[in-house]
C-alpha positions in Angstrom: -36.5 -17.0 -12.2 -39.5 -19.4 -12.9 -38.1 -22.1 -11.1 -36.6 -19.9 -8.0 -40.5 -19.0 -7.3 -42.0 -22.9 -7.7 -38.9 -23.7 -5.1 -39.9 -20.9 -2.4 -44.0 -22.3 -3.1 -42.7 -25.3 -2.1 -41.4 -24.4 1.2 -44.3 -22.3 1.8 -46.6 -24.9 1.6 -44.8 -28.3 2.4 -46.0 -29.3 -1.0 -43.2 -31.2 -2.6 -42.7 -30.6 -6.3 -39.9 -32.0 -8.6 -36.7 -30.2 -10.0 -34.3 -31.7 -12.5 -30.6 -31.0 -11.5 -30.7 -28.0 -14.3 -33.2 -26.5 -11.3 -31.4 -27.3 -9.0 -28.2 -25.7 -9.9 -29.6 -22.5 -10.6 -31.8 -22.1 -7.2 -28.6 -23.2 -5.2 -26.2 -20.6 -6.9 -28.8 -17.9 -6.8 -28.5 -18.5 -3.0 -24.9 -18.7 -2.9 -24.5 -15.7 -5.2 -26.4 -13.9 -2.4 -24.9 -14.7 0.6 -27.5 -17.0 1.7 -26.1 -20.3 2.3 -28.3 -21.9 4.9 -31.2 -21.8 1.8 -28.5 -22.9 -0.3 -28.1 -26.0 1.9 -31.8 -26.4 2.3 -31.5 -26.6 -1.8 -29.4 -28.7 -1.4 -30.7 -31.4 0.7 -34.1 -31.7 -1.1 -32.1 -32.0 -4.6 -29.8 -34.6 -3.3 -33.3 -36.0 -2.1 -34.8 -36.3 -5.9 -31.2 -36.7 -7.2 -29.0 -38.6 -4.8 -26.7 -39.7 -7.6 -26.2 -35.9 -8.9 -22.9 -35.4 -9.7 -22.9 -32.1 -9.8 -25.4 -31.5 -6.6 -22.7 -33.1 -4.6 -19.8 -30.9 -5.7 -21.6 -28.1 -4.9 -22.2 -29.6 -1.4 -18.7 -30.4 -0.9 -18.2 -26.6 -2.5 -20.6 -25.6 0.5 -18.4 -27.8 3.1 -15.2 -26.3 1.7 -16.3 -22.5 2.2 -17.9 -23.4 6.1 -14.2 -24.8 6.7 -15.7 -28.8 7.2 -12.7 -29.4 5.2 -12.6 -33.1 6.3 -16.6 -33.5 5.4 -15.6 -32.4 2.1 -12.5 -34.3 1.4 -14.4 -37.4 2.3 -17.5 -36.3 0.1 -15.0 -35.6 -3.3 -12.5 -38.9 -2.3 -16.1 -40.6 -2.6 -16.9 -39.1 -6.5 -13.4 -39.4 -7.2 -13.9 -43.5 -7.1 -16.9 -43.2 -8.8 -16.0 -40.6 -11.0 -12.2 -41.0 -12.3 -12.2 -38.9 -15.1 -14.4 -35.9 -13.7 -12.7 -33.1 -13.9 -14.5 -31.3 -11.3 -13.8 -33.3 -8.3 -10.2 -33.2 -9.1 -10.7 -29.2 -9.1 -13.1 -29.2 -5.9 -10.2 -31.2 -4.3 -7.3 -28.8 -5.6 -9.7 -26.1 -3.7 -9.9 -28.0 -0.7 -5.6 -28.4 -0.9 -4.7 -25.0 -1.8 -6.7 -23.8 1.1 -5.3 -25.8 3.6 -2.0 -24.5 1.8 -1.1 -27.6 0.1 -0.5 -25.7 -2.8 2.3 -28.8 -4.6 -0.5 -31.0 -3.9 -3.3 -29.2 -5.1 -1.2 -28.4 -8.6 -0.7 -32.3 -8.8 -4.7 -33.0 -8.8 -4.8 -29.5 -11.5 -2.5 -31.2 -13.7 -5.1 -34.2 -13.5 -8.0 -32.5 -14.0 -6.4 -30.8 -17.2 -6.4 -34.3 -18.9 -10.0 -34.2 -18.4 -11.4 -30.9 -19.1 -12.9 -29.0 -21.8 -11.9 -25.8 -19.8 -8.3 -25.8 -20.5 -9.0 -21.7 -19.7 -10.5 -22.1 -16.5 -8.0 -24.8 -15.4 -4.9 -22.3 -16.1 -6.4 -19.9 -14.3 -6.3 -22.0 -11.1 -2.7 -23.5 -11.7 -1.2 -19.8 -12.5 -2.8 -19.2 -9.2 -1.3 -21.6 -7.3 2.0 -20.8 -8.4 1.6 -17.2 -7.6 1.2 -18.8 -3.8 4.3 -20.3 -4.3 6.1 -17.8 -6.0 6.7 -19.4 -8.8 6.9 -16.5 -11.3 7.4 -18.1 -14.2 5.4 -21.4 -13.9 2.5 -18.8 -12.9 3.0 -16.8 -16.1 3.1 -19.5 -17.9 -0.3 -20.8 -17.0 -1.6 -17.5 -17.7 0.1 -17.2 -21.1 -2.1 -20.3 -21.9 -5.4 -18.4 -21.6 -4.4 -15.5 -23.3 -3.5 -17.7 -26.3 -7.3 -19.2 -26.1 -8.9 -15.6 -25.3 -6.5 -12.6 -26.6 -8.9 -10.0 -24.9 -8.8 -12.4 -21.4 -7.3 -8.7 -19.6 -7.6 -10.5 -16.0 -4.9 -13.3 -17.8 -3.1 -10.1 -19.0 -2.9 -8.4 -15.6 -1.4 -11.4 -13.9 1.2 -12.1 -16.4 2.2 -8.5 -15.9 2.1 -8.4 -12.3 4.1 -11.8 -11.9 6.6 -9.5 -14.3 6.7 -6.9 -11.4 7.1 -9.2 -8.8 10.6 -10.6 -10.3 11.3 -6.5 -11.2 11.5 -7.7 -14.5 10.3 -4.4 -16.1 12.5 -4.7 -19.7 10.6 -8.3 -19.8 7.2 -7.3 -19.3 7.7 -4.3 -22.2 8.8 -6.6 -24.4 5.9 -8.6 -23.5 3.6 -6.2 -24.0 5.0 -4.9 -27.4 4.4 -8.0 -28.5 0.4 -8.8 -27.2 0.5 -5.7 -28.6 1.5 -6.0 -32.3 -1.5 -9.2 -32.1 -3.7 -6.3 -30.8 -3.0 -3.0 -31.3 -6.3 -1.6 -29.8 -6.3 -2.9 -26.5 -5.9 0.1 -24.1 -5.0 -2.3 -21.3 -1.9 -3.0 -22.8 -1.0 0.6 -23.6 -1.9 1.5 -19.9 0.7 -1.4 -18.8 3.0 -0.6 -20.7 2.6 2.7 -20.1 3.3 1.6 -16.1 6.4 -0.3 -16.8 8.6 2.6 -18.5 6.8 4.8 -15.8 8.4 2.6 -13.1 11.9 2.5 -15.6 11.9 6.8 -15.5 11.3 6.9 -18.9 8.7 9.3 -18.7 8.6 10.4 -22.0 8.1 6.9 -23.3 4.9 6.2 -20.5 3.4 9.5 -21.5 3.4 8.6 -25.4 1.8 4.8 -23.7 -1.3 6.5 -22.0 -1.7 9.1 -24.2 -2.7 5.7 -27.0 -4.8 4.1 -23.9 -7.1 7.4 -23.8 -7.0 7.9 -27.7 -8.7 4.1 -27.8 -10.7 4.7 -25.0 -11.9 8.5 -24.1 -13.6 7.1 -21.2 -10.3 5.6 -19.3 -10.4 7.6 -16.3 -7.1 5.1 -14.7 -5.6 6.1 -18.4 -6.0 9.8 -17.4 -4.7 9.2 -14.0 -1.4 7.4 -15.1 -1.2 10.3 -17.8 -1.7 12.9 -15.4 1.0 11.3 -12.9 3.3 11.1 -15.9 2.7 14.8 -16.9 3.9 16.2 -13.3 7.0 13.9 -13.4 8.2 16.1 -16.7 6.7 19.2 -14.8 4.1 19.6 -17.7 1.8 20.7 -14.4 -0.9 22.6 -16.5 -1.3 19.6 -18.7 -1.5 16.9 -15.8 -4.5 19.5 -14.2 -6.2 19.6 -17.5 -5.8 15.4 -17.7 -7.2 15.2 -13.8 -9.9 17.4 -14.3 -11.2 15.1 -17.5 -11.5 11.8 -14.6 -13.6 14.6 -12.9 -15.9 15.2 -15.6 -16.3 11.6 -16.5 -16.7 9.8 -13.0 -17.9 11.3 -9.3 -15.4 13.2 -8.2 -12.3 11.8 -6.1 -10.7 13.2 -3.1 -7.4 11.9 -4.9 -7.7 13.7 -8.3 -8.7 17.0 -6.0 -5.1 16.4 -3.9 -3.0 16.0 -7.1 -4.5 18.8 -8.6 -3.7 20.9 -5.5 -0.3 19.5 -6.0 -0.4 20.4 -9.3 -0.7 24.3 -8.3 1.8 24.0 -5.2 4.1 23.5 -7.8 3.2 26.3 -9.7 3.8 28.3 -6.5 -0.2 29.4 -6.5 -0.7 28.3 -3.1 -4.4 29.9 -3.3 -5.5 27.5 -6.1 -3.1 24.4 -4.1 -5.5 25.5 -0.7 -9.0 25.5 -3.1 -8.2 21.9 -4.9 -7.1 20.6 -1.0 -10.3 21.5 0.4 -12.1 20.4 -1.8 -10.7 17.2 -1.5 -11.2 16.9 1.8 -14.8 17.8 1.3 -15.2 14.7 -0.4 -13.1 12.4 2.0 -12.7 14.4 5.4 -11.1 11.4 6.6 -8.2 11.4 4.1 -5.4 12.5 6.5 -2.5 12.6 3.6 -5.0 16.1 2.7 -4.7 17.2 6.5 -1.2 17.1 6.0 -1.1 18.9 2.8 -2.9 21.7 4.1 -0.8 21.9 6.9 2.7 21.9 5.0 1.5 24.8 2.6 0.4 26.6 5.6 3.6 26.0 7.2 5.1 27.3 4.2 3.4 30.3 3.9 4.2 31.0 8.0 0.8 30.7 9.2 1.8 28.9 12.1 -2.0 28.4 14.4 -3.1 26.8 11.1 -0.8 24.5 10.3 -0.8 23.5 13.9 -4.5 22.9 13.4 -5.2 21.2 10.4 -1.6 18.7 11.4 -3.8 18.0 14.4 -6.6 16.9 12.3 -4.2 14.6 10.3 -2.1 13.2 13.5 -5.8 12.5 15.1 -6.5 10.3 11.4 -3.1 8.4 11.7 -1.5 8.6 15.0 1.2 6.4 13.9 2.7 8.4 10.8 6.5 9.9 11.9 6.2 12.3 9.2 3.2 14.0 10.9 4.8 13.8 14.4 8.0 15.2 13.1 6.6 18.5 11.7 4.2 18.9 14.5 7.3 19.1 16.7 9.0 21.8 14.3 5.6 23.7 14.1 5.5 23.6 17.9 9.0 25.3 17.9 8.0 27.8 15.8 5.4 28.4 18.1 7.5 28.3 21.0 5.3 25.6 22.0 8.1 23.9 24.0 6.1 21.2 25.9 4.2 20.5 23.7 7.6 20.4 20.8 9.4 17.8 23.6 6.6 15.7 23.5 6.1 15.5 19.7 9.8 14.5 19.6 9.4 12.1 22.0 6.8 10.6 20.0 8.5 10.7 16.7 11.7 8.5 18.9 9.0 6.3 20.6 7.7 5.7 16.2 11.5 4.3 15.9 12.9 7.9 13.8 15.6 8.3 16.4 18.4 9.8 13.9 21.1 12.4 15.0 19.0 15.0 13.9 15.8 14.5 15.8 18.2 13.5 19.2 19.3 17.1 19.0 16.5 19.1 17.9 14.7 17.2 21.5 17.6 18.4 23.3 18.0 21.9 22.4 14.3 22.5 22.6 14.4 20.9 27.1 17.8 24.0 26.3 15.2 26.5 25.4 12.8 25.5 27.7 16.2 25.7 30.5 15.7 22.2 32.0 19.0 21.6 31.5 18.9 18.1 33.4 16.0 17.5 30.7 18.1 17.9 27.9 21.3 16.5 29.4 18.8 13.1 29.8 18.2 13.1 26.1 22.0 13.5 24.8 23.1 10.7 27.4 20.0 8.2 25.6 21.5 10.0 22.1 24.7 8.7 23.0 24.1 5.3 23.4 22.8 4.9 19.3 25.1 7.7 18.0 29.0 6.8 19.3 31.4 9.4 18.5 28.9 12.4 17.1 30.5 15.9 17.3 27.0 16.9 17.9 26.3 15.2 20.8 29.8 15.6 22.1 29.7 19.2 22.3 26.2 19.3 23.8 27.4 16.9 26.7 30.5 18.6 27.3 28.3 22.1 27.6 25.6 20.7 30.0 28.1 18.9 32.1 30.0 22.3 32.5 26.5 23.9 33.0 25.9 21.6 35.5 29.0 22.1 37.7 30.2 18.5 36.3 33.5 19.5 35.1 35.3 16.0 34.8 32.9 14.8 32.2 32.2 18.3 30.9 36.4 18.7 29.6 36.3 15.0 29.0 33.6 15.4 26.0 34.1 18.5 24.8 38.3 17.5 24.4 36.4 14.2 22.4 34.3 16.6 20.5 36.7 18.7 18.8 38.7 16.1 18.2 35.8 14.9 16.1 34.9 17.9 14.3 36.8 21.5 15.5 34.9 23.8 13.2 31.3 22.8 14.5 32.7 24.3 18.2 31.4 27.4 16.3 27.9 26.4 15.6 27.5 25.5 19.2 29.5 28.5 20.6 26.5 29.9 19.9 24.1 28.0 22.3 26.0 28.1 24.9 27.7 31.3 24.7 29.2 31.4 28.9 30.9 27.8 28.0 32.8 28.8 25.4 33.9 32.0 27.7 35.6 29.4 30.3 39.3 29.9 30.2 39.8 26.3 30.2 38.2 25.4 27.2 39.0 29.2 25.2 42.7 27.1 25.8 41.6 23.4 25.2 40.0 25.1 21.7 43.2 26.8 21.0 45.1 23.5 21.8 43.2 21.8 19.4 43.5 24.4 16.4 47.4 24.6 16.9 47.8 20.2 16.7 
């Protein structure tokens, strides 16, 4: 840019040479396009210097002020060109800016709705109002803004996504099909709108109907790799697993390769039950993106599956350390610990997965009867009595109580639960008959179980 170089001469040697506002412009967005704003406000100054009346200098100032936060610099700057400058569509944009990000967002529509009067941009302006309304929610006033510039541009596809996505945010999936059909009948060669659509009847279940959607997106263009994708996710939903492996391995050919399509395809042959394929495609996903601990996890559950106990433990330690905050990880670390016979180390995990707010029946009493294994009977006792107080009137718990009580020479509260527990489910006595075998041996409760069989 010829007039980029005369500008950094100038400040080289203190020489002053003259601009037009054209100039101007151009240096001042080259800086701002770059990240560079204290030249852009150095551009600034000696423009307003040789152009103090510029118009359009000063709304890029006040654009300057409004991106530094100086929000009331700027509002004072634009209320200024807005006396001057009634019917300038700008300012009345530059101040809907300013508003919508101090979250005015009904008052920066009201100075939109001016400046449309004014512009020659009805595009640009519809834009901004369908934006604001997306702030307020306003599905269908933001949709309707959008609508308007994809009647003045038909391939606008940023216009297109937004209508679609406001469709999705009211769940109105039958809406944005018909939608869709329709752009789609004006222009039938748009993969875009295949691709949506094909979303919105893969959202409805209708996989057969999203499958026939992408498989027109990739026939218009061979390059769509998110085409392939959607197609590929659409295939394993109908099982079609050798197809969706054939449609992931075509994004690998025409892009880098992804970590992502490498998982699905791994999925792809889990599902086929070739868990040496499933274990190749994982790896090599996480040789692209060792940080991706969803492939961890993977690894581990196939081989958990496959009973290979150490490394399932290992690589679910490799995805725990990615996301220390994911139940699902802390859950079958505890269960792989068991396996193990890793009962410390079990407890803990359990702990961890009540701590991460998973604290149904189920995970109560797999905590307890592991402190059982592990004979710390006060242990486990400790964790039934916290069960108890989420879980009122659970055989499960019941039982358990009533045993450890017993077990602990509490015999009061040991006959109190176990008479509550087989009131609340007599068959399960024989599940846990077999955990604590010597309890069930007691002639009391061989006669409280008889009791309760004959009422």
């Amino acid at each position: 840019m010829a007039s980029l170089s005369k500008f950094e001469e100038m400040l080289k040697t203190n020489e002053v040479y003259f601009f037009d506002t054209t100039d101007f412009e151009e240096i001042i967005h080259y800086y701002l396009d770059n990240g560079n704003t204290s030249m852009a406000k150095k551009a600034v100054f000696l423009a307003l210097d040789q152009h103090p009346d510029s118009v359009d200098i000063k709304l890029i100032q006040a654009e300057i002020m409004v991106f530094e936060d100086k929000l009331t610099d700027a509002r004072s700057l634009l209320d200024g060109l807005l006396a001057v400058y009634p019917y300038h569509e700008e300012v009345y944009i530059q101040i809907a800016n300013l508003l919508s990000k101090e979250d005015k967002h009904k008052e920066s529509i009201a100075y939109l709705k001016r400046a449309k009067e004014y512009t020659d941009d009805l595009a640009d302006v519809s834009v901004l109002l369908g934006m604001e309304y997306l702030y307020l929610d306003d599905y269908v006033k933001s949709r309707a803004h959008f609508s308007v510039c994809l009647d003045l541009d038909i391939e606008d596809y940023q216009a297109l996504y937004n209508i679609i996505y406001c469709f999705e945010m009211e769940s109105a999936h039958y809406e944005a099909i018909s939608f869709l059909e329709d752009y789609i009948d004006k222009n039938p060669y748009c993969e875009v709108a295949w691709h949506q659509l094909g979303r919105q009847y893969f959202v409805l279940k209708d996989y057969k109907m999203a499958l026939r959607a992408f498989d027109y997106a990739v026939i218009i263009d061979e390059n769509f790799i998110g085409g392939y994708i959607e197609k590929a996710k659409t295939l394993e939903k109908l099982d079609r697993f050798d197809d969706a492996i054939d449609s992931y391995k075509i994004t690998l050919s025409l892009d880098d390769p992804t970590a992502y399509a490498y998982l699905q395809i791994g999925e792809c042959y889990k599902n086929k039950n070739n868990a040496t394929k499933a274990i190749y495609y994982y790896k090599k996903a996480l040789h692209e993106d060792p940080l991706l601990d969803k492939g961890w996890f993977l690894l581990s559950v196939l081989c958990h599956e496959e009973k290979t106990y150490d490394k399932a433990l290992h690589y679910l330690n490799k995805a725990i350390a990615l996301d220390e905050g994911n139940v699902v990880y802390w859950r079958a670390c505890a269960e792989i610990n068991l396996q193990l016979n890793f009962l410390e180390e079990a407890t803990e995990a359990f702990e961890r997965v009540i701590e991460l707010d998973d604290s149904g029946i189920e995970v109560w009493i797999l905590l307890a009867d592991a402190w059982l294994s592990a004979q710390d009977l006060h242990r486990s006792l400790n964790v039934l009595i916290r069960a108890k107080k989420q879980h009122h009137n659970c055989a499960e718990i019941e039982y358990r109580l009533g045993c450890l009580f017993l077990m602990t020479s509490k015999n009061k509260e040991g006959y109190l639960h176990l008479r509550n527990a087989l009131s609340l489910d007599y068959e399960y006595h024989q599940v846990v008959k077999t955990l604590y075998t010597q309890v069930f041996e007691d002639e009391k409760v061989k006669r409280m179980v008889l009791n309760c069989l004959k009422n």
